[in-house]
CHARMM-style PDB file with segment names, atoms N, HN, CA, C and O in Angstrom:
ATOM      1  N   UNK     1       8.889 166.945  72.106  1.00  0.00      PROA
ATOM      2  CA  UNK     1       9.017 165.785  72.975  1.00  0.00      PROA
ATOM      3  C   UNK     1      10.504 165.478  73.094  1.00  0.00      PROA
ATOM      4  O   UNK     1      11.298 165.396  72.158  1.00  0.00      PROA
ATOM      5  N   UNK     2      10.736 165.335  74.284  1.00  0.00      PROA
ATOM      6  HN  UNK     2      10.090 165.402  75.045  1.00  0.00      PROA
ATOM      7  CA  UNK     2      12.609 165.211  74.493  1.00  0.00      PROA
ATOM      8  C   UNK     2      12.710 163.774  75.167  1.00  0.00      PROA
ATOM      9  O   UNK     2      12.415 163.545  76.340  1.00  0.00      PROA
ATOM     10  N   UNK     3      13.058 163.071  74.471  1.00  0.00      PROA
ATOM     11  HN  UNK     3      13.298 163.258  73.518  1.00  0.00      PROA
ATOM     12  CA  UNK     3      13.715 161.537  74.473  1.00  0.00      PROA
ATOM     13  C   UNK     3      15.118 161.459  74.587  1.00  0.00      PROA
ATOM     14  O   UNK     3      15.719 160.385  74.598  1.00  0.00      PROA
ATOM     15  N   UNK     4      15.611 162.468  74.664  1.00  0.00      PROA
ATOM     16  HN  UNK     4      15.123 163.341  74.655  1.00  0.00      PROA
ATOM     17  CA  UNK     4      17.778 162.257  74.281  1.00  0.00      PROA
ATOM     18  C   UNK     4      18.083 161.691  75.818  1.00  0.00      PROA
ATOM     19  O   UNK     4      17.469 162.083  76.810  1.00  0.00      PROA
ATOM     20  N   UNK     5      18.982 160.849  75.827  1.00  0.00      PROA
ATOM     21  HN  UNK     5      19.481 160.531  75.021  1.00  0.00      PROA
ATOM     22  CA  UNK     5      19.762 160.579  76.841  1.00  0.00      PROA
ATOM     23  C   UNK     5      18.599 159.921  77.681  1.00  0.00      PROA
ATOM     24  O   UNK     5      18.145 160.152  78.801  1.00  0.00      PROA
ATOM     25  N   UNK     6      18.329 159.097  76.788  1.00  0.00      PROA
ATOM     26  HN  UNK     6      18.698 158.909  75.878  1.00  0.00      PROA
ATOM     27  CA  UNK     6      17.397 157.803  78.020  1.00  0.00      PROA
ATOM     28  C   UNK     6      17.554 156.214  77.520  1.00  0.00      PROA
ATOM     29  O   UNK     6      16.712 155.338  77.717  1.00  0.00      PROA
ATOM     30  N   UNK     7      18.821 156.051  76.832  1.00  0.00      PROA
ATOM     31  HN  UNK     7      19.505 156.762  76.673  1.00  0.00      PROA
ATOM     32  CA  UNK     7      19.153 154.750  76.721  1.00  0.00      PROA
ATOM     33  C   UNK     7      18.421 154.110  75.804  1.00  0.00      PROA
ATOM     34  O   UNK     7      18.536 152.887  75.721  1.00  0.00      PROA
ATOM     35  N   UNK     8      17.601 154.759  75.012  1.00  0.00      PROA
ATOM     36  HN  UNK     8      17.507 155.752  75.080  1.00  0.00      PROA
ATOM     37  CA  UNK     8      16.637 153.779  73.873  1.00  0.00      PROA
ATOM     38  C   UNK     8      17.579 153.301  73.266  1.00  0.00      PROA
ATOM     39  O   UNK     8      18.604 153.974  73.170  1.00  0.00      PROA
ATOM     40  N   UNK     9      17.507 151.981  72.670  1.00  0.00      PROA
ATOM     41  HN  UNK     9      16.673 151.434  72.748  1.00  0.00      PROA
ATOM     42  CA  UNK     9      18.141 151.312  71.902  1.00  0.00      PROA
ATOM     43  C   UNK     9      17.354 151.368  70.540  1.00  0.00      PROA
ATOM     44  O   UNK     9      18.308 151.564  69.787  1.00  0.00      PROA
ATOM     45  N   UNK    10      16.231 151.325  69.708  1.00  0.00      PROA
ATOM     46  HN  UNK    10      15.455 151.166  70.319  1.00  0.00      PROA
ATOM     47  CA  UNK    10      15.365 150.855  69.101  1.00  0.00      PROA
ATOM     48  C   UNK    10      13.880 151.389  69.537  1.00  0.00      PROA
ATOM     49  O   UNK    10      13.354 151.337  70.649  1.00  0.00      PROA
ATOM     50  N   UNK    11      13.273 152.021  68.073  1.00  0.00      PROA
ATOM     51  HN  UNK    11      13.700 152.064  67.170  1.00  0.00      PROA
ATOM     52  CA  UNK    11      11.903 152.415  68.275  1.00  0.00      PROA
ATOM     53  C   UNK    11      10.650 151.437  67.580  1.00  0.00      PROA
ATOM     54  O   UNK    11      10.630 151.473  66.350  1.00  0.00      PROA
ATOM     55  N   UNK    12      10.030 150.923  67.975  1.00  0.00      PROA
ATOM     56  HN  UNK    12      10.046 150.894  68.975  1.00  0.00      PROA
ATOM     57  CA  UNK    12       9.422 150.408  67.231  1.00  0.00      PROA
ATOM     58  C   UNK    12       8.520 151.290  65.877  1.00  0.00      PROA
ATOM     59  O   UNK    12       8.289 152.498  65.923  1.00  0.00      PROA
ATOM     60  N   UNK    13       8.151 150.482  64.857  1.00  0.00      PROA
ATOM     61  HN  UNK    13       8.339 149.500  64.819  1.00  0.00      PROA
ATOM     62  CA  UNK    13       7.392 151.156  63.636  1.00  0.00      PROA
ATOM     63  C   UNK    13       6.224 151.804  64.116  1.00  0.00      PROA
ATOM     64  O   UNK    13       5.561 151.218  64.972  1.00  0.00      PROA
ATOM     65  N   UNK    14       5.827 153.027  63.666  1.00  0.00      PROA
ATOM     66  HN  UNK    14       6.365 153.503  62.970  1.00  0.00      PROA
ATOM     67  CA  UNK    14       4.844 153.367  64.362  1.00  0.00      PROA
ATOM     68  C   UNK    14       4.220 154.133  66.081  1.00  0.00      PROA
ATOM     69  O   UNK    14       3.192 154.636  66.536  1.00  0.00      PROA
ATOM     70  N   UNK    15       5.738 153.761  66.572  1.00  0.00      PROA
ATOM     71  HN  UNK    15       6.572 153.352  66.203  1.00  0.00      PROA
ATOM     72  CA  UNK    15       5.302 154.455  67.674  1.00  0.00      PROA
ATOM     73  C   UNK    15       5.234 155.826  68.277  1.00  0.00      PROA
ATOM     74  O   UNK    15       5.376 156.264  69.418  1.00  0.00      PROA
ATOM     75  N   UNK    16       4.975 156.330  67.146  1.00  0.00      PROA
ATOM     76  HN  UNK    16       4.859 155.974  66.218  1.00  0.00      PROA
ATOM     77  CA  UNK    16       5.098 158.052  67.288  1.00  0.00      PROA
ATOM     78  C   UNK    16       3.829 158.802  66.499  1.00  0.00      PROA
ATOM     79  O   UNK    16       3.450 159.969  66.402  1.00  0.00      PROA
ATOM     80  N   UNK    17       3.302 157.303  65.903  1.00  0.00      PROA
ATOM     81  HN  UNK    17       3.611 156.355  65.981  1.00  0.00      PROA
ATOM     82  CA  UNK    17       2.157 157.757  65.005  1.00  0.00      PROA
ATOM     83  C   UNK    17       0.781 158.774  65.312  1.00  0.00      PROA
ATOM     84  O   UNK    17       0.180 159.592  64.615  1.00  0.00      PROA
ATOM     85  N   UNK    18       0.609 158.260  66.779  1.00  0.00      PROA
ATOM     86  HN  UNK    18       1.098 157.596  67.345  1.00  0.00      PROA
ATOM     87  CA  UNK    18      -0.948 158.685  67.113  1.00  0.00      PROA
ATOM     88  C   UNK    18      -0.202 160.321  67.984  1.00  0.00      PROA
ATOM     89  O   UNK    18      -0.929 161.021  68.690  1.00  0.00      PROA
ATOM     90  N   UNK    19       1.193 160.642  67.757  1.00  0.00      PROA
ATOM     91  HN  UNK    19       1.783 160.074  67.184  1.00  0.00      PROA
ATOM     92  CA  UNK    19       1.138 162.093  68.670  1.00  0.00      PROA
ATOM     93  C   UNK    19       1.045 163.082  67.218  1.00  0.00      PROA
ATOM     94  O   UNK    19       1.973 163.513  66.533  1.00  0.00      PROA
ATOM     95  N   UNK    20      -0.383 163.248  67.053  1.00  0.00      PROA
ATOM     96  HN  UNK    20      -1.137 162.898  67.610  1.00  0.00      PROA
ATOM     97  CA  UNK    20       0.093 164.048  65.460  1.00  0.00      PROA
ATOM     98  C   UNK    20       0.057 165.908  66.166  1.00  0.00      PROA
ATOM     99  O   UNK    20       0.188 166.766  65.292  1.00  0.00      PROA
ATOM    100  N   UNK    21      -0.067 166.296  67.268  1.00  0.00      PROA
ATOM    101  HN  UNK    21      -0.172 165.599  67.977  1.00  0.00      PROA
ATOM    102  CA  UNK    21       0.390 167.028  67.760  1.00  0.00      PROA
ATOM    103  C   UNK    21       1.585 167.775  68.006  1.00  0.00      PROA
ATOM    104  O   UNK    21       1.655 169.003  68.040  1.00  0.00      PROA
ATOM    105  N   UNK    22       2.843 166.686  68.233  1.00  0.00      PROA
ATOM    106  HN  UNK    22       2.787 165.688  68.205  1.00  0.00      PROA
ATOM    107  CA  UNK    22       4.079 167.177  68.759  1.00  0.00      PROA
ATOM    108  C   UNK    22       5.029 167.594  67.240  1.00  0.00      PROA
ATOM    109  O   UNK    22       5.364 167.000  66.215  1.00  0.00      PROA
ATOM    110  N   UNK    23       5.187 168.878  67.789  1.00  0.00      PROA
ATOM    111  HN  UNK    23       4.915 169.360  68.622  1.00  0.00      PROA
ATOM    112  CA  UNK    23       5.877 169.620  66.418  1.00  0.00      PROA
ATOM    113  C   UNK    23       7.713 169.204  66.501  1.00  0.00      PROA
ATOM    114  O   UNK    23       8.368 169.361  65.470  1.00  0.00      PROA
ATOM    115  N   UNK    24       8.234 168.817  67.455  1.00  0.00      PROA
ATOM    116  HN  UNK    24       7.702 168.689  68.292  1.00  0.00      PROA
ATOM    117  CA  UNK    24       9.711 168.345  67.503  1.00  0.00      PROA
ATOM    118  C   UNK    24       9.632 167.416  68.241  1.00  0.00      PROA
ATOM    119  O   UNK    24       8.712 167.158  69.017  1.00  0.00      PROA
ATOM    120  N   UNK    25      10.794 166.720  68.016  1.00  0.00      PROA
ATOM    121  HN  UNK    25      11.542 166.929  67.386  1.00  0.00      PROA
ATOM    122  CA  UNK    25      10.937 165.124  68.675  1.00  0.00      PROA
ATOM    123  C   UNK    25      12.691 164.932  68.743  1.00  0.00      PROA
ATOM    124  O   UNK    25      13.397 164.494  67.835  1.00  0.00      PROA
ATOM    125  N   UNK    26      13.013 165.270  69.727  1.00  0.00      PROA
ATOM    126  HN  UNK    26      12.439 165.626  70.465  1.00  0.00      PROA
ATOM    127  CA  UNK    26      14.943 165.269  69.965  1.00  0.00      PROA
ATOM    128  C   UNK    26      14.806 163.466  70.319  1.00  0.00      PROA
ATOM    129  O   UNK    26      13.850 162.859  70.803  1.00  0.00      PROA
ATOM    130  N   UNK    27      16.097 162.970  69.884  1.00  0.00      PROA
ATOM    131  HN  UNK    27      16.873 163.464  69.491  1.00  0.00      PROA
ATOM    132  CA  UNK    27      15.964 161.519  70.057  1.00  0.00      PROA
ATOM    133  C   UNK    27      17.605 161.123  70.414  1.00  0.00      PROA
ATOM    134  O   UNK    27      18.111 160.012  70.578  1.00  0.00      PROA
ATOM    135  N   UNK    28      18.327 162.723  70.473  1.00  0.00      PROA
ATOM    136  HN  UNK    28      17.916 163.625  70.340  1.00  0.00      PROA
ATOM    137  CA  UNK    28      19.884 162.324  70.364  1.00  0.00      PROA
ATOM    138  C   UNK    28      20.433 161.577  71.479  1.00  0.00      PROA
ATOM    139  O   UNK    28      19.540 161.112  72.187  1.00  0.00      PROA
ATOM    140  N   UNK    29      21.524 161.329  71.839  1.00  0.00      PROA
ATOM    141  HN  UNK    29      22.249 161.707  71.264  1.00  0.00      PROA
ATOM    142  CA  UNK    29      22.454 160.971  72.883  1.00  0.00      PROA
ATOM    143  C   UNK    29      21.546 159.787  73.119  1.00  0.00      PROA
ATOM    144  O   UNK    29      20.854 160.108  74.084  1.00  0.00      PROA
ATOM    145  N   UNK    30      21.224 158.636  72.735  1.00  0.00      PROA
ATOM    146  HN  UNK    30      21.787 158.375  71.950  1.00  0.00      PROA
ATOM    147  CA  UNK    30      20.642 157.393  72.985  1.00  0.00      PROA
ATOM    148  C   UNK    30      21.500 156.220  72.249  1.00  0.00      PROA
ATOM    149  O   UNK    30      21.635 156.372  71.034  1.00  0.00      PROA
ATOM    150  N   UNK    31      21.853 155.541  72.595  1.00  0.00      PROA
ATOM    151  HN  UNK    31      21.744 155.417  73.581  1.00  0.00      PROA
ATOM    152  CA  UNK    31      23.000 154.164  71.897  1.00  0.00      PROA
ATOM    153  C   UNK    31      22.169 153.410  70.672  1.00  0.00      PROA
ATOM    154  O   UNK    31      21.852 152.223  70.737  1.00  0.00      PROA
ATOM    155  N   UNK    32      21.969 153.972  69.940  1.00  0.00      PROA
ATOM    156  HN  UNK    32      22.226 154.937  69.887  1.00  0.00      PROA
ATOM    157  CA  UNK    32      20.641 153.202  68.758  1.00  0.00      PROA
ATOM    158  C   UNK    32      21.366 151.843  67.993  1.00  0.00      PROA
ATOM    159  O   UNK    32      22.476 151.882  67.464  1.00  0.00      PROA
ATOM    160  N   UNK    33      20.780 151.042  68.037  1.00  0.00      PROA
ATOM    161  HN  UNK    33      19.878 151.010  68.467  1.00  0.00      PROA
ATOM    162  CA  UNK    33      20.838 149.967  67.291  1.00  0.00      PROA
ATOM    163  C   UNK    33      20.794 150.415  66.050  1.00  0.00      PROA
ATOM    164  O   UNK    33      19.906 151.265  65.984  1.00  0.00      PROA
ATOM    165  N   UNK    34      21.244 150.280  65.175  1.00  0.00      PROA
ATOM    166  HN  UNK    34      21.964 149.589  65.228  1.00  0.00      PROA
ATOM    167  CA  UNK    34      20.971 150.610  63.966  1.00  0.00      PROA
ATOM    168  C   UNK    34      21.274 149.227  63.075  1.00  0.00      PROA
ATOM    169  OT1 UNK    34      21.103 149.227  61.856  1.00  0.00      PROA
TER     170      UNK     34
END
């Protein structure tokens, strides 16, 4: 699943829980709150 470079700031808890399918998850180039 490719998420990089779409401005997420913040993921909520859990929201990746129900894809127990997806074997990679790129999340780079996004401005994260940390």
């Amino acid at each position: 699943l490719y998420l990089y470079g779409n401005k997420l700031q913040s993921v909520p808890d859990g929201a990746f829980d129900s894809l127990t399918k997806v074997e990679m998850l790129q999340l780079h180039n996004n401005p994260w709150d940390c």
